[in-house]
MDAnalysis code that builds the backbone (N, CA, C; Angstrom):
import MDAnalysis as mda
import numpy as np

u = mda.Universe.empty(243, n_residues=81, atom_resindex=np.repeat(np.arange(81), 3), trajectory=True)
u.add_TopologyAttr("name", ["N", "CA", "C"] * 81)
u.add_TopologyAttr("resid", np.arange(1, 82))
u.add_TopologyAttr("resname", ["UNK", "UNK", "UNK", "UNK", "UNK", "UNK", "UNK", "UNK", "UNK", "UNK", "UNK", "UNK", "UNK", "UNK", "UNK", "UNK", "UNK", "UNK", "UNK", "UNK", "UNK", "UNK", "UNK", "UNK", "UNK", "UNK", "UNK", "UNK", "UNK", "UNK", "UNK", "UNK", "UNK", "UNK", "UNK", "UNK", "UNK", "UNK", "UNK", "UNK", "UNK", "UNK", "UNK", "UNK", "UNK", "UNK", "UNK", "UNK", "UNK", "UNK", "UNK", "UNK", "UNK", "UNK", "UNK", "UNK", "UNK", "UNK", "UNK", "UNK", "UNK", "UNK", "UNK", "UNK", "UNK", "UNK", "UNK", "UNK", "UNK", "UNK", "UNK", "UNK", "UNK", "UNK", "UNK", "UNK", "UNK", "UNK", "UNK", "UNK", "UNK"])
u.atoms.positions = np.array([
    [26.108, -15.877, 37.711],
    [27.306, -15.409, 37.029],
    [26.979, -14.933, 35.617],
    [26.185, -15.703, 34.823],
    [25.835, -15.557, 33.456],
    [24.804, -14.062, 33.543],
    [24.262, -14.109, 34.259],
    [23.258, -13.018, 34.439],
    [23.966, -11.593, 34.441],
    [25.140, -11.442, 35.415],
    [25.844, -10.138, 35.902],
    [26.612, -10.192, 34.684],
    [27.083, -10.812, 33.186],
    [27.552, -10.737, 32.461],
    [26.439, -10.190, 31.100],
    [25.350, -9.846, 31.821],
    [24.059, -9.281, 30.491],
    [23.768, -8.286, 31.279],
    [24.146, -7.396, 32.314],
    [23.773, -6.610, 33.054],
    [24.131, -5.569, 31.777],
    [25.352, -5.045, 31.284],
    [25.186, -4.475, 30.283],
    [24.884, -4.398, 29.246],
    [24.135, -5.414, 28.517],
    [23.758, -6.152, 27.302],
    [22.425, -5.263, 27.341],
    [22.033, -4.804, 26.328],
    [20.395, -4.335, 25.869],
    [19.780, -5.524, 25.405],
    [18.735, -5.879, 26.574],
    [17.827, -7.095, 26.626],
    [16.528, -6.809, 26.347],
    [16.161, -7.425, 24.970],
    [14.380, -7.193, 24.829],
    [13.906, -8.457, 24.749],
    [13.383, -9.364, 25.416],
    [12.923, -10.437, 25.301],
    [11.534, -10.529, 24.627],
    [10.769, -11.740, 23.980],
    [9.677, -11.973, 23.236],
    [9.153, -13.125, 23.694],
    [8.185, -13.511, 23.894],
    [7.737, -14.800, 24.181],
    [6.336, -14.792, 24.129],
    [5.659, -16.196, 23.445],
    [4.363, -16.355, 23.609],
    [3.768, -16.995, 24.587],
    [2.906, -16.486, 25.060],
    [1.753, -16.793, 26.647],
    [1.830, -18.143, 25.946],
    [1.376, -18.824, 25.067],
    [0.833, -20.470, 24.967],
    [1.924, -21.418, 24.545],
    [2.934, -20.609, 24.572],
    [4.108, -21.290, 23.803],
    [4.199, -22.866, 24.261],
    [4.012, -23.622, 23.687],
    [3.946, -25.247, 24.408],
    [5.351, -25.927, 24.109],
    [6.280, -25.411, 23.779],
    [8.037, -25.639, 23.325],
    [8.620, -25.125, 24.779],
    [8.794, -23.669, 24.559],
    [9.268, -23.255, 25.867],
    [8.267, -22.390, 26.918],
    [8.279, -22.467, 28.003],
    [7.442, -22.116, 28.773],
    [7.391, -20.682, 28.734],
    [6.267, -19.985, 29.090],
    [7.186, -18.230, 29.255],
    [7.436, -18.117, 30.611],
    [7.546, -18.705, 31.478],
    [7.752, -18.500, 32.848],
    [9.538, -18.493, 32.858],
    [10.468, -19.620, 31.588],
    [11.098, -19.276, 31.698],
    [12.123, -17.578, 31.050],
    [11.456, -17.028, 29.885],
    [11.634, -15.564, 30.217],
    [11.782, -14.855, 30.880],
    [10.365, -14.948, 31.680],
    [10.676, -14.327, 32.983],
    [11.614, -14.418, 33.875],
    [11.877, -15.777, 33.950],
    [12.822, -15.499, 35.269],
    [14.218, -15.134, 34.289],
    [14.597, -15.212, 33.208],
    [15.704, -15.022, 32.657],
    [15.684, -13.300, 33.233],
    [14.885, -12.870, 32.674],
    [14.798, -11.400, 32.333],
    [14.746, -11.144, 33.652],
    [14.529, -11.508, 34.926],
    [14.084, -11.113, 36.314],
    [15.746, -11.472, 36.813],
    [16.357, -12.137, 36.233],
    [17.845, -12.334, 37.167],
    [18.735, -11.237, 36.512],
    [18.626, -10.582, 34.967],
    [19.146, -9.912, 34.369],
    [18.882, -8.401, 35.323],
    [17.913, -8.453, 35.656],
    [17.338, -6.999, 36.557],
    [18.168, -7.382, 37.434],
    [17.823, -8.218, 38.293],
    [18.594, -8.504, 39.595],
    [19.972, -8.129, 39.536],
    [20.534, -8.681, 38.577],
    [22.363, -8.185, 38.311],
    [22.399, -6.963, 38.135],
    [21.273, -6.006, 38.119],
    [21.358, -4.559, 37.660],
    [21.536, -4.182, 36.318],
    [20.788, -5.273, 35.308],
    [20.657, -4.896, 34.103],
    [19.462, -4.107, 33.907],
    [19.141, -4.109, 32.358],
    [17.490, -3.618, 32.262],
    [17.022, -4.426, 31.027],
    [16.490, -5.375, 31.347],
    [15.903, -6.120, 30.319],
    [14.624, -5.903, 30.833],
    [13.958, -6.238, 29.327],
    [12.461, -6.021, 29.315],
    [12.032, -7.442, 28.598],
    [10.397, -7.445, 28.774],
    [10.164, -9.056, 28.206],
    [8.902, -8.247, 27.760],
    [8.129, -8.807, 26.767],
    [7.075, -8.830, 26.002],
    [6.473, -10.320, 25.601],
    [5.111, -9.800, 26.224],
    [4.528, -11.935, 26.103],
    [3.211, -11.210, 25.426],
    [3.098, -12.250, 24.284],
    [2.358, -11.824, 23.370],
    [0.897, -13.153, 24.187],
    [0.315, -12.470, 24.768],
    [-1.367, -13.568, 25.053],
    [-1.680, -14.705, 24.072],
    [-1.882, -14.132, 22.737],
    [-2.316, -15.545, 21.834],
    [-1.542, -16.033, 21.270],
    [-0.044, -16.110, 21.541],
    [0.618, -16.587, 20.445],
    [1.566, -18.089, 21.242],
    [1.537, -18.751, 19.743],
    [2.061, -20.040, 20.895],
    [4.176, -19.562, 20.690],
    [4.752, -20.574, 20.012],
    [6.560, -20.617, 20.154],
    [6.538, -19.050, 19.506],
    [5.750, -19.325, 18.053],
    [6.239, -18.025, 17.160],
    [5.707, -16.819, 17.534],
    [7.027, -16.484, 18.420],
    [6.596, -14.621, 18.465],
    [7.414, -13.880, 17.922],
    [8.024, -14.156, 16.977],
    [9.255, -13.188, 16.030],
    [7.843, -12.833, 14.969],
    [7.111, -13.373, 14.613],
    [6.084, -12.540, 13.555],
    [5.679, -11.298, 13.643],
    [5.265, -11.520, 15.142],
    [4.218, -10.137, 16.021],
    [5.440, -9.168, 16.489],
    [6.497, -9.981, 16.832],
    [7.939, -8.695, 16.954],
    [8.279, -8.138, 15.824],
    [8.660, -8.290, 14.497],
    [9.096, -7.864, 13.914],
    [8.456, -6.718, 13.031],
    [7.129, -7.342, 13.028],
    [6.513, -6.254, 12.837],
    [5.635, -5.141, 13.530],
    [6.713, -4.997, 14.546],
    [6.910, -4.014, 16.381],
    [7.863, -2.776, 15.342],
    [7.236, -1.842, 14.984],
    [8.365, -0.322, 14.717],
    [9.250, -0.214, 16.008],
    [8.667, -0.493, 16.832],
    [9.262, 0.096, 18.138],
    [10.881, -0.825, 18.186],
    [10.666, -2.349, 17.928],
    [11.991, -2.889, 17.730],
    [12.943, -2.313, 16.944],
    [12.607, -1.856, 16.216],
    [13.973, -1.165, 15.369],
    [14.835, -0.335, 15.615],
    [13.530, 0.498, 16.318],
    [14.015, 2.095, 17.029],
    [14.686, 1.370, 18.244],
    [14.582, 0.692, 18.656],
    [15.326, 0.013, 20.213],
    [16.389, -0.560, 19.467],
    [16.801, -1.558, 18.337],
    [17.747, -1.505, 18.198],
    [19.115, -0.959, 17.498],
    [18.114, 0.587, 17.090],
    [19.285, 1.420, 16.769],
    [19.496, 2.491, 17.687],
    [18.525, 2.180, 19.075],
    [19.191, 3.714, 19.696],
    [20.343, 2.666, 20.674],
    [21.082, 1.482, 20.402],
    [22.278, 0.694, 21.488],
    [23.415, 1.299, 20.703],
    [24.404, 1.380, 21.463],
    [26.118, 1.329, 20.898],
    [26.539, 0.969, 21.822],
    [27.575, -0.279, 20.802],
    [28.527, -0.883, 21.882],
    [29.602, -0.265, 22.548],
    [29.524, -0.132, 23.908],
    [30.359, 0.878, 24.853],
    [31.590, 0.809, 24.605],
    [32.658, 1.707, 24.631],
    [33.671, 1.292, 24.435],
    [34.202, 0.372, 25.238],
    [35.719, -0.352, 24.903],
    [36.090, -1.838, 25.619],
    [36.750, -0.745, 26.784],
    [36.949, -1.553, 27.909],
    [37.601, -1.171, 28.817],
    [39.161, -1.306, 28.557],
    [39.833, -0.890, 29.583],
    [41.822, -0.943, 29.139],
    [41.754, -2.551, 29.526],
    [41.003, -3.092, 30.555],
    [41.769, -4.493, 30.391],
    [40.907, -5.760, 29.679],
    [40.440, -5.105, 28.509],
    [39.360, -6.006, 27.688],
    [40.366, -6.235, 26.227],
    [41.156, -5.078, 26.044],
    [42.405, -4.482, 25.205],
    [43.449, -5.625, 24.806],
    [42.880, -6.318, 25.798],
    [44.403, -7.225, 25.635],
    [43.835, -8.895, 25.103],
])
């Protein structure tokens, strides 16, 4: 249910291969049920990095440009209310 509710959401996920906090296996499957609902999320697993992968993301140019080419769609008529 939660998944078909990010189907339209612009999903870039980050995660480190050694992360010993959270696993990256669970990314994956986050990002793999988001597809499944017919979203398009993407995941990026950084090999050497353990929890902290916002370092190696942020200083990604490419993140920026991804999050200024989203706009939020307009609401539907029965979101209105």
């Amino acid at each position: 249910y939660l998944a078909s509710r990010l189907r339209d959401v612009p999903v870039w996920a980050f995660h480190g291969e050694k992360d010993p906090v959270v696993p990256v296996r669970e990314s994956q499957r986050m990002v793999a049920v988001v597809n499944a609902a017919g979203g398009n999320a993407r995941l990026t697993v950084y090999p050497d990095a353990q929890h902290d992968s916002w370092t190696q993301t942020y200083d990604n140019p490419d993140l920026y440009t991804w999050l200024l080419s989203h706009t939020k769609p307009p609401a539907k008529p029965d979101e209105d209310k």
